[in-house]
N, C-alpha and C positions, 0 to 999 in steps of 0.2 A: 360452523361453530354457532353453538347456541347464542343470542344477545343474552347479558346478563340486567336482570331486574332488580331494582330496588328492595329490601325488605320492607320497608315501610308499608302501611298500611292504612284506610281510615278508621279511626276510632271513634268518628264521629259523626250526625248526620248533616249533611250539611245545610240542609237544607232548614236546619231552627235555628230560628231567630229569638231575639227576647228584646229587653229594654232595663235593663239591668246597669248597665254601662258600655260607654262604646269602645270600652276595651275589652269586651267581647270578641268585637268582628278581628276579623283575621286580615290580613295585607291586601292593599288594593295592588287588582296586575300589573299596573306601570311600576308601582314601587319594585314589587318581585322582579321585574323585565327588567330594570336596573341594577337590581342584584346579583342578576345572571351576566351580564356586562360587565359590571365590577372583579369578576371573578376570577376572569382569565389572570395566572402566570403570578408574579411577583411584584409586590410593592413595598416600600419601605412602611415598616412599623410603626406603631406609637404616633400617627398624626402626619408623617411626613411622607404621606401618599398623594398623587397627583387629585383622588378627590376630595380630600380634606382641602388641599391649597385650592380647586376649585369651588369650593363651599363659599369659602371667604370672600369672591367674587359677586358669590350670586346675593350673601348678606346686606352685602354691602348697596343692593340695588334695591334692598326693601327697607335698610334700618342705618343706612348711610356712609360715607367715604370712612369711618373711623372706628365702624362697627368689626371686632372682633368676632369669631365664632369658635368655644370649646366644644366641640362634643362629646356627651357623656351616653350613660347607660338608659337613663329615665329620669322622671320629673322629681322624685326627691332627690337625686341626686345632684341635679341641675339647681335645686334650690342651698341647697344644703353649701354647697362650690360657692355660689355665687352670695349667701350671704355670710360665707367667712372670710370671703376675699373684701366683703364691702364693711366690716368692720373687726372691730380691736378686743382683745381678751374681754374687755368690761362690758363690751358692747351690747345694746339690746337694737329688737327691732319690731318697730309697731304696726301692729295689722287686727284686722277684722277676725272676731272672736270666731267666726265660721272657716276663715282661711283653713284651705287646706295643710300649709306648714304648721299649723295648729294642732289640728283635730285627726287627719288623715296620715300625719308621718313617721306614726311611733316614738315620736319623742328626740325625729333623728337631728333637728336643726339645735336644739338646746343638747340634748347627749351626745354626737356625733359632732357639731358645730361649734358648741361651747358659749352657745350664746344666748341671751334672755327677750323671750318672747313677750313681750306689753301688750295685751287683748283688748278692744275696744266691742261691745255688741254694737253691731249694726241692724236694723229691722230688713234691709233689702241686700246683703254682706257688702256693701261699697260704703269708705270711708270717705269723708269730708274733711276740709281742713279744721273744723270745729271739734269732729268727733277726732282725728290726730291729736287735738291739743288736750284731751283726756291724759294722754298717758306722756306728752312731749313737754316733760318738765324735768327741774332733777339735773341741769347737765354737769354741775359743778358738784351735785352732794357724791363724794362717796360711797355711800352707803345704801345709791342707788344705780344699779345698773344703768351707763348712760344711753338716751337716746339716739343711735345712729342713722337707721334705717326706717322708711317708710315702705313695706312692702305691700303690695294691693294684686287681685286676682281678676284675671281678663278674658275671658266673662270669668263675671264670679262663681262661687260655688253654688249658688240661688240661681244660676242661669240670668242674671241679670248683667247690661252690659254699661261700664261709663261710655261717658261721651268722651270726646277728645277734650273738652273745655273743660271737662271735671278732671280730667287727670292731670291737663296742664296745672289748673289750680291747687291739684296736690301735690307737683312738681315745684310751681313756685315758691307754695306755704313751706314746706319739708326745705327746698334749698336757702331758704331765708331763714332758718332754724338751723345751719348748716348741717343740716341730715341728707343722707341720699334715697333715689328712689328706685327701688327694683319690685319689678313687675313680673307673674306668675303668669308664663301665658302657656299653660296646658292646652287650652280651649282659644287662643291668639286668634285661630284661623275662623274659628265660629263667630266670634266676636269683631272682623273685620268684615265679616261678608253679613252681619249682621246690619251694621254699620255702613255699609256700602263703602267704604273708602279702604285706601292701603295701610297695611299694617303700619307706615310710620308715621301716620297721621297723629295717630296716639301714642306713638312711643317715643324715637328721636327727636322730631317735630317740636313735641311737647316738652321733652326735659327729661324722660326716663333714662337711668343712667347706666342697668342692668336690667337685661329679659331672662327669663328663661325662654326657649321655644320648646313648646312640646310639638312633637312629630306623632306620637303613639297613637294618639284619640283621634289622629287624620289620617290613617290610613298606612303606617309606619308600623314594622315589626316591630322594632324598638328602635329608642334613639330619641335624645333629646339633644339641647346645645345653650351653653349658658352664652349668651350674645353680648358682650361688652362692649357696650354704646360711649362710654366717657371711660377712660384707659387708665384716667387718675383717679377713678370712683372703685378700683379694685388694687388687692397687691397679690403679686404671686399664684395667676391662677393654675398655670401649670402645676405648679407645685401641689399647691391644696385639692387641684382634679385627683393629681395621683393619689395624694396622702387618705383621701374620702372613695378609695377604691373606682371609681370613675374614670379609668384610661384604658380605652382599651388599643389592645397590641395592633386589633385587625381593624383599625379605625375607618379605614375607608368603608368598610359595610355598613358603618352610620353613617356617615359621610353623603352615599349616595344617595341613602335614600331620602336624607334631607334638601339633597340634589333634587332628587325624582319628585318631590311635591316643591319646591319653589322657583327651579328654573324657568318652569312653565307657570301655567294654572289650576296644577292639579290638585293642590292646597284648598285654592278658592270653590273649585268644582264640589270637591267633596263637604267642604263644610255648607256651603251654599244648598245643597243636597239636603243632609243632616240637618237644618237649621229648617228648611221643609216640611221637610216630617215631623218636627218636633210640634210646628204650626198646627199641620196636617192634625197628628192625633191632640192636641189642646183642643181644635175646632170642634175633631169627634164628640168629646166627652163634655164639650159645656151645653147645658141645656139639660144633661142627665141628672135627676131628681137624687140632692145625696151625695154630689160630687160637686169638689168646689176645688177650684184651680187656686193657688196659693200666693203665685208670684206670673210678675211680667212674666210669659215665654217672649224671651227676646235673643236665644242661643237654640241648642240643642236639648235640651233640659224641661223638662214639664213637672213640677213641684204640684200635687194634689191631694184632697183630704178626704177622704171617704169610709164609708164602714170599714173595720180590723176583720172582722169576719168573710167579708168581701174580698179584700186584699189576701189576704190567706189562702182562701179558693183559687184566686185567680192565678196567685204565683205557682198554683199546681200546673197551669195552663201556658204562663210566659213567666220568664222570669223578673223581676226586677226585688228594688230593695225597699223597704221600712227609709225614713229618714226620720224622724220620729215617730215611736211604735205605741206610745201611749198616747201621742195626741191623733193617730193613726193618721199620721202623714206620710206619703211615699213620693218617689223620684222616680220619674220614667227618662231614661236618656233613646236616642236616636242616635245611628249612625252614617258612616258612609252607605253603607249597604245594606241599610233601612231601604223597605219597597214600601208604595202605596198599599199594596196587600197587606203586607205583615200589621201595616198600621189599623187599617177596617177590620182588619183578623181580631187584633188586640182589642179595639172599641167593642164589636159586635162582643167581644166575650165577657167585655166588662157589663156589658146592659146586661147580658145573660143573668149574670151571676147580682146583677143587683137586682132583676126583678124574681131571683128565688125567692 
């Protein structure tokens, strides 16, 4: 008897790379090797599978004894859950004019959420408790969406990262204003091994009351997990997971893989990696005549300005994106499986094309 073969096919090569975003890359093998394991036979539905209740274990060793874990689909969804569980119909919630729940989520935390976003500009996207008190007024007017939430991004979307003393600071200013604090951690892992210390250095530690964790940008098919750090700083997450489309049936397949990067250190490996490269090609490109690096690289993230005409060539060559196209700014991200090559591949073509 013949073996039977897969239809599947590649449709792609594997071998290009870009810098575009590191949700580009595709699954690291342990994660996949975890999903092949998870896969065997039957498990109960909806969350109440042996790896979802192992999840919660392993939470609880990076973000503490109290620390819950939902898992959802992805990062807006994860945000979306987790800041309408942390506030009330009238509620707003203040963040940095660049936050992602801002600019990048189609409008789903205020239309999908029901609740009003207070924008603060930041020059570096990290809020203060001075620039908080821009928009943290108002709690008695009606007539103004009140202030609940202080949400902040880790690393931010500039690739810059707080410190654990700036967060705590934002933690204490916001809970003395009796607002709470949730934290955007798409990039958590980058921004810990940036950091050198453990993820709860800056989150429970410090006063954060809700995370997201993103898994996706580390190396995760999909899968994020809204982590409830203070159990009285949310209502009803179950409930509002399902109601915002984020439950799924086959829950243990996020589950693990959220397993497969935190049980160990394969979280830290790969952003440790990524935060590398991102080093690696900033080092490339400074000193080239015409290119001016924007912001700290202090993540995976390299924020750069250079001719428009330049950047256009070059995205013939790798991809990445425009972050603003009139002031001809662009964003080079780094991945898990970002090489040293790919990186001198990208530099050398960028000299190319600037010294046409």
């Amino acid at each position: 008897m013949r073996a039977r073969t897969t239809a599947a096919r590649a449709h792609h090569d594997p071998g290009t790379r870009g810098f575009a975003s590191d949700n580009y890359a595709g699954a690291h093998p342990e994660v996949l090797a975890a999903l092949a394991v998870a896969n065997g036979g039957h498990q109960i539905a909806y969350g109440d599978d042996e790896y979802t209740d192992h999840l919660q274990r392993v939470m609880h060793g990076h973000f503490g004894p109290t620390a819950q874990a939902f898992p959802v689909f992805n990062g807006t969804g994860a945000n979306v859950v987790a800041l309408q569980a942390m506030t009330d119909r009238w509620g707003a919630v203040i963040c940095a004019e660049s936050a992602h729940i801002n600019v990048d989520e189609g409008g789903a935390p205020e239309r999908v959420g029901g609740l009003k976003l207070l924008t603060v500009p930041t020059p570096d996207g990290k809020l203060t408790p001075e620039l908080v008190d821009r928009q943290a007024w108002g709690f008695d007017d009606e007539h103004r969406a009140m202030p609940q939430v202080v949400s902040i991004t880790q690393n931010t979307e500039l690739g810059t990262v707080y410190t654990p003393d700036e967060i705590r600071a934002l933690c204490e200013h916001a809970h003395e204003r009796g607002m709470k604090v949730h934290l955007d951690g798409a990039r958590i892992s980058n921004a810990a091994a940036s950091l050198d210390v453990p993820m709860r250095t800056f989150t429970n530690t410090v006063g954060v009351d809700v995370l997201s964790y993103g898994g996706t940008k580390n190396g995760a098919i999909f899968g994020e997990a809204v982590v409830v750090i203070d159990p009285d700083a949310v209502r009803e997450m179950k409930r509002l997971r399902k109601l915002s489309m984020q439950l799924s049936s086959k829950m243990r397949f996020v589950s693990v893989q959220l397993e497969a990067l935190l049980a160990g250190d394969l979280w830290l490996r790969n952003a440790r990696h990524s935060n590398a490269m991102a080093q690696r090609l900033a080092d490339g490109v400074r000193g080239v005549d015409g290119v001016e690096i924007l912001h700290p690289v202090q993540a995976n993230a390299v924020f750069a300005r250079l001719p428009h005409d330049v950047s256009v060539r070059l995205q013939q060559r790798f991809r990445f994106y425009f972050w603003d196209e009139a002031a001809g700014d662009v964003r080079w991200m780094c991945a898990f499986d970002t090489t040293e090559d790919d990186v001198d591949a990208f530099v050398q073509a960028l000299k190319e094309e600037m010294a046409r």
